[in-house]
C-alpha positions as CSV (number, residue, x, y, z in Angstrom):
1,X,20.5,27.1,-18.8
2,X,17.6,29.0,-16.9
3,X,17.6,29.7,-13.7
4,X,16.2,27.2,-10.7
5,X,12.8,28.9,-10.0
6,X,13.5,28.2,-6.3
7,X,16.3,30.8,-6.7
8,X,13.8,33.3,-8.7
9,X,13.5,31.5,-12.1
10,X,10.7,30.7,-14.1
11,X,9.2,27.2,-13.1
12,X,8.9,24.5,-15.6
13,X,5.3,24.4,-14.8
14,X,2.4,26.3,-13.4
15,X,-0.6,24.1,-13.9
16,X,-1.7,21.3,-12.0
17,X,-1.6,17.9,-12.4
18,X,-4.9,15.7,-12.3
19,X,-6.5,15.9,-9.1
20,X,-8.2,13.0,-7.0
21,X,-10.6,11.4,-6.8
22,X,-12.3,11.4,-10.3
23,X,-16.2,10.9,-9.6
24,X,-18.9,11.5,-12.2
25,X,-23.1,10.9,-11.5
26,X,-22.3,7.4,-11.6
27,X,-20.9,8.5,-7.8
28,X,-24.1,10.4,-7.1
29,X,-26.7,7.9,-8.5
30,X,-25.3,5.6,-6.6
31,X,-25.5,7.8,-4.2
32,X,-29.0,8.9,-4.2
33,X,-30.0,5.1,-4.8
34,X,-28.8,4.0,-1.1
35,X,-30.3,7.7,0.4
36,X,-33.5,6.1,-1.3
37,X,-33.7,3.0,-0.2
38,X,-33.7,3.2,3.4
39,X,-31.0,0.4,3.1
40,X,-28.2,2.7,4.5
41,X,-26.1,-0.5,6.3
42,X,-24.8,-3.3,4.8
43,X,-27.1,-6.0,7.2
44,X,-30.2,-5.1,5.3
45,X,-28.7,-3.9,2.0
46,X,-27.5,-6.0,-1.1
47,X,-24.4,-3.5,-2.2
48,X,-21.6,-4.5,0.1
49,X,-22.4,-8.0,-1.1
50,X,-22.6,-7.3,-4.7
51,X,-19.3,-5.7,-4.5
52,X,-17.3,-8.3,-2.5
53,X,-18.5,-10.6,-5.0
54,X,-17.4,-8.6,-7.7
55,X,-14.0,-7.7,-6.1
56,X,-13.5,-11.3,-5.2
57,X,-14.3,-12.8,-9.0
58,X,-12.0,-9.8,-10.4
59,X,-9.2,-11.3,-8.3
60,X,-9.8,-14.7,-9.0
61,X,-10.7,-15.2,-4.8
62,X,-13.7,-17.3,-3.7
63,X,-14.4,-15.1,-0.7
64,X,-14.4,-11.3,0.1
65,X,-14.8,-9.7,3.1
66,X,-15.6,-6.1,2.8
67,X,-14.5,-3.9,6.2
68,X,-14.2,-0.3,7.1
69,X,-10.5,0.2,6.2
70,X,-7.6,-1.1,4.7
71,X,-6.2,-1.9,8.9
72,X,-8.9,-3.0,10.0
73,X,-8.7,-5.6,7.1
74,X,-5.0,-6.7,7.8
75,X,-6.0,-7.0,11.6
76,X,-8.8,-9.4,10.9
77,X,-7.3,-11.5,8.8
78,X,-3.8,-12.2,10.9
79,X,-6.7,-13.2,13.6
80,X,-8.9,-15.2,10.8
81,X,-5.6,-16.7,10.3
82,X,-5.3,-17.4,13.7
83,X,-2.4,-15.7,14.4
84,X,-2.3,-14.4,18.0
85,X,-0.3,-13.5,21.4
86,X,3.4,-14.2,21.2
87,X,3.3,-15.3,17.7
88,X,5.8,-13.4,15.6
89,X,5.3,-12.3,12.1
90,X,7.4,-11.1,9.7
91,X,7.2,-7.6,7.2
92,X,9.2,-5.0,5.8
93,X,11.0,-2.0,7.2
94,X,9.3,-0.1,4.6
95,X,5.3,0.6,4.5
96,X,2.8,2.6,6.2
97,X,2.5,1.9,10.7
98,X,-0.6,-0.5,9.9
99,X,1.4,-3.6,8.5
100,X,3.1,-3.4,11.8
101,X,0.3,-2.5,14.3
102,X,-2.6,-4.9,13.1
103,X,0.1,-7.4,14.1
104,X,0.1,-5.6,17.6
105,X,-3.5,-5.4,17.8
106,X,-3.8,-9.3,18.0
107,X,-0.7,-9.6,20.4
108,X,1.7,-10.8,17.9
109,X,5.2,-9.2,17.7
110,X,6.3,-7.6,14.2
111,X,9.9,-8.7,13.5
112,X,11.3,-6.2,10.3
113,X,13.2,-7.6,7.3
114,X,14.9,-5.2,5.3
115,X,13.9,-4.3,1.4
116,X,15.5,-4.9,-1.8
117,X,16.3,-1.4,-3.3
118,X,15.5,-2.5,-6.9
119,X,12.1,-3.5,-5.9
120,X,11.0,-1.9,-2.2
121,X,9.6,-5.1,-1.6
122,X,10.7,-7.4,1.2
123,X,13.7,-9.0,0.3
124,X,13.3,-12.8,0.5
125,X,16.8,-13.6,0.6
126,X,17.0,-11.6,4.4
127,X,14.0,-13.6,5.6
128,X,15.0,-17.2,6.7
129,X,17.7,-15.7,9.2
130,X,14.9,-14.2,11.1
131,X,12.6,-17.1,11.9
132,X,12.6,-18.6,14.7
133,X,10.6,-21.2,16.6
134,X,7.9,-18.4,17.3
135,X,7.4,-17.7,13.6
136,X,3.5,-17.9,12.5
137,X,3.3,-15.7,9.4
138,X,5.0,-13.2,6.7
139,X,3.3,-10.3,6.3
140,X,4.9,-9.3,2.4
141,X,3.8,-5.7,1.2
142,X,3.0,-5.2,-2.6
143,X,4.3,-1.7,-2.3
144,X,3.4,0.9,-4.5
145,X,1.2,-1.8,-6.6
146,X,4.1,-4.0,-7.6
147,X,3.7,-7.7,-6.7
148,X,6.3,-8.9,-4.0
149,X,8.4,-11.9,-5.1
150,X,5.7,-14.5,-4.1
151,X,7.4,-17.3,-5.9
152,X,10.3,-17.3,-3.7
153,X,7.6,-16.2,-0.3
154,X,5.4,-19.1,-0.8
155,X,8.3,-21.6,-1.3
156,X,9.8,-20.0,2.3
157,X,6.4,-20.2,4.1
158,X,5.9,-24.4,3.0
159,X,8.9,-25.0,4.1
160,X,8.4,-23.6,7.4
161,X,4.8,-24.1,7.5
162,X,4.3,-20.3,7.9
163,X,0.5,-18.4,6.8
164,X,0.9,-15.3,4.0
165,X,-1.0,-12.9,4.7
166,X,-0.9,-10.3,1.9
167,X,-1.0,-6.1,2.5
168,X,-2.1,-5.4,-0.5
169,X,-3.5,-2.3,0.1
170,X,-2.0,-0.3,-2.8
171,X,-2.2,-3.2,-5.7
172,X,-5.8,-3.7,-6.8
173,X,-5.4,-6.2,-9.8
174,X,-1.6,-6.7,-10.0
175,X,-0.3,-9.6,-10.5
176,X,2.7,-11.9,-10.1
177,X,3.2,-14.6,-12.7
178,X,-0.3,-14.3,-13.6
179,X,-2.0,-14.9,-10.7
180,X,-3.7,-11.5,-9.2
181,X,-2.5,-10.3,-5.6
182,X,-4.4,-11.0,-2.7
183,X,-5.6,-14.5,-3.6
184,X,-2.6,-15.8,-3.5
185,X,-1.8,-16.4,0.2
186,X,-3.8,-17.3,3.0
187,X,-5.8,-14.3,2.8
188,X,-5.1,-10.5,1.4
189,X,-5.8,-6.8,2.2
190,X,-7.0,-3.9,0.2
191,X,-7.4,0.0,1.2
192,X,-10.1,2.3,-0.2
193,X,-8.7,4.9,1.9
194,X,-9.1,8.6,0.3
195,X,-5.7,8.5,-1.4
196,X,-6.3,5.0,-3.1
197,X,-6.6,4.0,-7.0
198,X,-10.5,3.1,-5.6
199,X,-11.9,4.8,-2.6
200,X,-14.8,5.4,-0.9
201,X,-12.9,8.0,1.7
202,X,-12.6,4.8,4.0
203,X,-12.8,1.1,3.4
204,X,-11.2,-2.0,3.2
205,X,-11.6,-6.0,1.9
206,X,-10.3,-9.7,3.1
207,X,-10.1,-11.9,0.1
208,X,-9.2,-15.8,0.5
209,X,-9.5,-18.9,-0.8
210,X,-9.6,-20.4,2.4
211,X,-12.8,-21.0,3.5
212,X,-12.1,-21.6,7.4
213,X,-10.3,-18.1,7.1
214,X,-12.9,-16.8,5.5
215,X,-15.4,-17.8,7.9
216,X,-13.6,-16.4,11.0
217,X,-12.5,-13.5,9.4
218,X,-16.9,-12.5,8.5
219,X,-17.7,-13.5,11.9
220,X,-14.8,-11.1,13.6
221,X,-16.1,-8.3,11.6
222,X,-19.9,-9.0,12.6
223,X,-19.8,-8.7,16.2
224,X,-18.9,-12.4,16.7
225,X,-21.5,-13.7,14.6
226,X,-22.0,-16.8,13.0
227,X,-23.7,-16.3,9.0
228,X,-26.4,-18.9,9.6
229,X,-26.6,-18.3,13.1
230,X,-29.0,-16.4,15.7
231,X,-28.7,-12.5,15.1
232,X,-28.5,-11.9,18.8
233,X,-26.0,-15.3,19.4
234,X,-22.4,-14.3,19.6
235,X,-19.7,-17.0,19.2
236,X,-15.9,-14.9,18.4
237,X,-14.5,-11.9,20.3
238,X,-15.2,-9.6,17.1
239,X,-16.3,-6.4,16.6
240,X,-18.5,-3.9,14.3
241,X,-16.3,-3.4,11.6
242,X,-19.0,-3.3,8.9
243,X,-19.0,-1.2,5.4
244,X,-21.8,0.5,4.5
245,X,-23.8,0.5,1.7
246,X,-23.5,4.4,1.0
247,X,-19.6,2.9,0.4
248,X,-20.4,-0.1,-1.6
249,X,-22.3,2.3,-4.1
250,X,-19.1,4.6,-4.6
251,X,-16.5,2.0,-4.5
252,X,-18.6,-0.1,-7.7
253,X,-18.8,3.3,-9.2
254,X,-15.3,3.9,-9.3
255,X,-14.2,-0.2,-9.9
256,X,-16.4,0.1,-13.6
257,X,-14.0,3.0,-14.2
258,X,-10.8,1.6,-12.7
259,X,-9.1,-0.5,-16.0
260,X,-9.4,2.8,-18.2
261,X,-7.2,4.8,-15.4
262,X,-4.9,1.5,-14.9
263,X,-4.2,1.5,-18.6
264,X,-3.5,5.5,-18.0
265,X,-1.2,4.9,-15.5
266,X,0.6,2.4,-16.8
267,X,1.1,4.2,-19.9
268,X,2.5,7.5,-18.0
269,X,4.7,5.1,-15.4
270,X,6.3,2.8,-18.4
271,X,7.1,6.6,-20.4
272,X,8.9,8.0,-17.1
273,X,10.9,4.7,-16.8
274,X,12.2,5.4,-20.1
275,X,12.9,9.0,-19.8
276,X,14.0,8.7,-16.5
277,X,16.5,5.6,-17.1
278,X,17.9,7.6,-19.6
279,X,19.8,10.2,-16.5
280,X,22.4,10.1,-14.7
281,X,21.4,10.2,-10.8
282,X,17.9,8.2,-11.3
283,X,17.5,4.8,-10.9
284,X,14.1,3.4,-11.7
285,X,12.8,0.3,-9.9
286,X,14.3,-3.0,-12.2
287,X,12.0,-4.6,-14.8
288,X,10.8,-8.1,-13.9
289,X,8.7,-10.2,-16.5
290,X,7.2,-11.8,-13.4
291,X,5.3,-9.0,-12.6
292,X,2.8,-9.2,-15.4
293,X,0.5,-6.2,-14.1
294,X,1.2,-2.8,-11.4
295,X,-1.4,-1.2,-10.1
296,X,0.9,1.7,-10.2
297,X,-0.5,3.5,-7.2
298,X,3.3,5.0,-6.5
299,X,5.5,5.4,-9.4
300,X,8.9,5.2,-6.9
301,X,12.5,6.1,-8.1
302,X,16.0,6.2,-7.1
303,X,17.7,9.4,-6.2
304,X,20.9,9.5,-6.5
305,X,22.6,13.0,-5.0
306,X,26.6,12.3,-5.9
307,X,24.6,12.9,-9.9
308,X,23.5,16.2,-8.4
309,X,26.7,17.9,-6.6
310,X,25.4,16.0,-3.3
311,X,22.3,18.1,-3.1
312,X,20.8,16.4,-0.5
313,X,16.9,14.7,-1.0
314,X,15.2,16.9,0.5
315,X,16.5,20.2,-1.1
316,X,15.9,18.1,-4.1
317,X,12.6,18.1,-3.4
318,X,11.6,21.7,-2.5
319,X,13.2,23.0,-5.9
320,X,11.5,20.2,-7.8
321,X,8.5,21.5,-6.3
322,X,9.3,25.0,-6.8
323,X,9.3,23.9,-10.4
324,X,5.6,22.9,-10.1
325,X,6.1,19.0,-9.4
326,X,3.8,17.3,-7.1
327,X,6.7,14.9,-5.6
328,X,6.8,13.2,-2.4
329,X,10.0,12.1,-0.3
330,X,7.6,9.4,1.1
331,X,8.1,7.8,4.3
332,X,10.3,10.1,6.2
333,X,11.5,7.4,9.0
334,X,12.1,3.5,8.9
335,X,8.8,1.7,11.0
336,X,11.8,0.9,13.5
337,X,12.1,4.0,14.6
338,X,8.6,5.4,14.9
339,X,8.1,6.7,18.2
340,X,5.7,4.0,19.1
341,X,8.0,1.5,17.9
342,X,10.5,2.8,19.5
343,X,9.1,2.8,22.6
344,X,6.9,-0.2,23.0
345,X,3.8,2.2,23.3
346,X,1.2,-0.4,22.9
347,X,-0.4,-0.3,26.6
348,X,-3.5,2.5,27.3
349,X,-2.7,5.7,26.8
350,X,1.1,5.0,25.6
351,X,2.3,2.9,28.1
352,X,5.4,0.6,27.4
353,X,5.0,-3.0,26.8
354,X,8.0,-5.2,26.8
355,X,7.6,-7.1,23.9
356,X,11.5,-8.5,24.1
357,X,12.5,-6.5,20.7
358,X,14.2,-3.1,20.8
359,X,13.3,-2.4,17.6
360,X,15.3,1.5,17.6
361,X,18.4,-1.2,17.1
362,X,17.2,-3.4,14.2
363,X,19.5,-2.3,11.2
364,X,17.8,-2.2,7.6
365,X,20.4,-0.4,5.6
366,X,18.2,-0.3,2.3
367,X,15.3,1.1,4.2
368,X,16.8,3.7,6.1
369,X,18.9,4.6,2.8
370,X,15.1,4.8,1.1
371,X,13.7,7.4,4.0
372,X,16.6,9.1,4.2
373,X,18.3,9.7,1.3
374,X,17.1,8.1,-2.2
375,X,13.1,7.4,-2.1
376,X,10.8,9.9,-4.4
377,X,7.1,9.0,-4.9
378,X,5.1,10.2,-7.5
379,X,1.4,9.7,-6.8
380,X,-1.4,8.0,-8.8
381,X,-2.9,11.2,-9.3
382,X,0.1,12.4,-11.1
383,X,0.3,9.2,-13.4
384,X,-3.1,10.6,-14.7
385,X,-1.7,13.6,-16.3
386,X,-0.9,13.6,-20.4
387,X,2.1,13.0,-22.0
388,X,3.4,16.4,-21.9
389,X,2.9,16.2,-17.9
390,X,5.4,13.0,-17.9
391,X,7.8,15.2,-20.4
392,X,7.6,18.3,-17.8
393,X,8.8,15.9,-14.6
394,X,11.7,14.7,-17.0
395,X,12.4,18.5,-17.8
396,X,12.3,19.5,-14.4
397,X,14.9,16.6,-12.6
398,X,17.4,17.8,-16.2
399,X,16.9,21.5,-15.0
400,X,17.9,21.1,-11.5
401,X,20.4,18.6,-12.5
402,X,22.4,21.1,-14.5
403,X,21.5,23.9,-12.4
404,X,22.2,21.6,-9.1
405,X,25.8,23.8,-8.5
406,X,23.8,26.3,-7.7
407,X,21.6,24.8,-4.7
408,X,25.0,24.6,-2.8
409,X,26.3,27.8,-2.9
């Protein structure tokens, strides 16, 4: 056995994995062709509406609604929606602060509903127990890229008469059943943020097939505006929140590329879950034939430390990435907890709000078991690598497995 190279051993590795983003002069013509044109903002230029019709047909939506980020976009469609002040809206315990503060923003109240570990997705068996008569909305996450259980979500929200509004920001062209994300519900959200399978360093879209959602949510993003209407005539509370067309031009630059990485990804993410199922201590998320494509923007899996002589995660961690693995524990705390959560800080400049929820007692056993002791993300970037890149991940997890004695003397 060779020595842990966090104890002065040779790594497994020493070259990098892929790094992000991949751009080529189809990035830079675009570019150049926006500099040229004079047409740098999206009220005079065609490019932000080429690419929201593009996005939109891609995902089988009538209507796209391009923003400038991924929260923005969640935020303007709860209000399209028409979800607003006391409403309350349901979401998981696990995903990035936005999901829960572009429910803030309009005066809504989050209310968390734990995850299912063999997905990270909301679980939709937790979810009727936490409606109540104020209950306007689910909020489901498609985390990582794979499709929440929208089946058993859209049979939950008719019966309740509830909207769907999809965060979708990490699952460009996954699908559940078929049926691509983001069109499914009342209306969906993508991120182009920097770390994103497409990105533009910022950025975001609405799709729907609504049209009255649709509507609201392009006049919210315009200043109020109505698209037929008087360019200095107001008729919504909205707001600038307009792409421009230096963004469009990136973000169709790296869409034309985006099914050749997918088909990368998903190669590299289906060989780990067969190397990886193959170890004691790892747990990959389950198989479902219901998910009939991943954007695989997080390939996610299960540590489990009693395989690995209760070496806790985040040891783990550092001598994985002593042995030249780009791992990440992901989210470090449940939302519950975050310190703005925690204490109501949604008023200028921190102060509390009483909101009737104290959220530091809401118990989600699977998510705080996920930040605290079993979650391990692989980015997309990594998913890009070769074969032998996938094959030195699965070498590394065996060496500290049978080296793992040693991390608790």
């Amino acid at each position: 056995m060779s020595k842990l190279a966090i104890l002065g051993g040779e790594p497994v590795r020493t070259r990098p994995f892929p790094t992000w983003p991949v751009h080529d002069q189809d990035e830079l013509n675009g570019l150049i062709d926006v500099l040229k044109s004079n047409e740098w903002g999206s009220t005079k230029g065609q490019r932000v509406k080429q690419f929201e019709q593009h996005y939109a047909e891609y995902h089988d939506a009538k209507y796209g609604i391009c923003v400038n980020s991924g929260t923005t976009a969640l935020y303007l469609a709860l209000k399209a929606a028409g979800i607003g002040c006391g409403d309350e809206v349901l979401l998981p315990g696990y995903t990035f602060i936005a999901t829960a503060t572009s429910i803030i923003d309009t005066g809504a109240v989050p209310v968390f509903v734990d995850i299912d570990p063999d997905t990270y997705n909301i679980d939709p068996a937790q979810i009727e127990e936490k409606i109540t008569d104020k209950t306007r909305a689910i909020m489901p996450v498609h985390f990582a890229g794979r499709p929440a259980d929208m089946t058993a979500l859209l049979a939950i929200a008719d019966k309740y008469d509830l909207k769907i509004i999809e965060d979708a920001a990490q699952a460009w062209g996954s699908e559940w059943n078929g049926r691509k994300v983001g069109a499914i519900g009342t209306a969906g959200c993508f991120s182009f943020q920097s770390s994103k399978n497409i990105t533009a360093g910022e950025g975001g879209i609405i799709l729907s097939n609504d049209e009255e959602t649709a509507q609201f949510a392009r006049s919210y993003s315009n200043c109020g505006r109505l698209a037929n209407g008087v360019w200095y005539e107001h008729y919504y509370l909205g707001g600038n929140y307009r792409m421009t067309e230096f963004q469009a031009a990136l973000l169709q630059a790296q869409f034309n590329r985006y099914p050749q990485l997918k088909a990368i990804r998903d190669k590299n993410a289906l060989l780990l879950d067969a190397h990886l199922s193959r170890i004691e201590g790892v747990k990959t998320m389950k198989n479902d034939p219901r998910v009939t494509s991943n954007s695989r923007h997080i390939y996610i899996w299960r540590y489990q430390k009693e395989a690995f002589n209760n070496v806790p995660k985040d040891k783990f961690i550092n001598a994985m990435r002593k042995e030249g693995m780009y791992i990440s524990p992901g989210y470090s705390i449940p939302l519950t907890v975050q310190p703005v959560l925690k204490n109501l800080a949604f008023g200028p400049r921190g102060k509390r709000v009483d909101i009737g929820i104290d959220y530091a007692s809401v118990s989600l056993p699977e998510t705080e078991k996920a930040c605290y002791d079993e979650a391990i993300w692989f980015t997309q970037n990594v998913l890009l690598g070769t074969e032998e890149d996938m094959l030195d991940i699965v070498k590394a997890i065996v060496k500290i497995q049978e080296n793992s004695k040693d991390l608790v003397k």
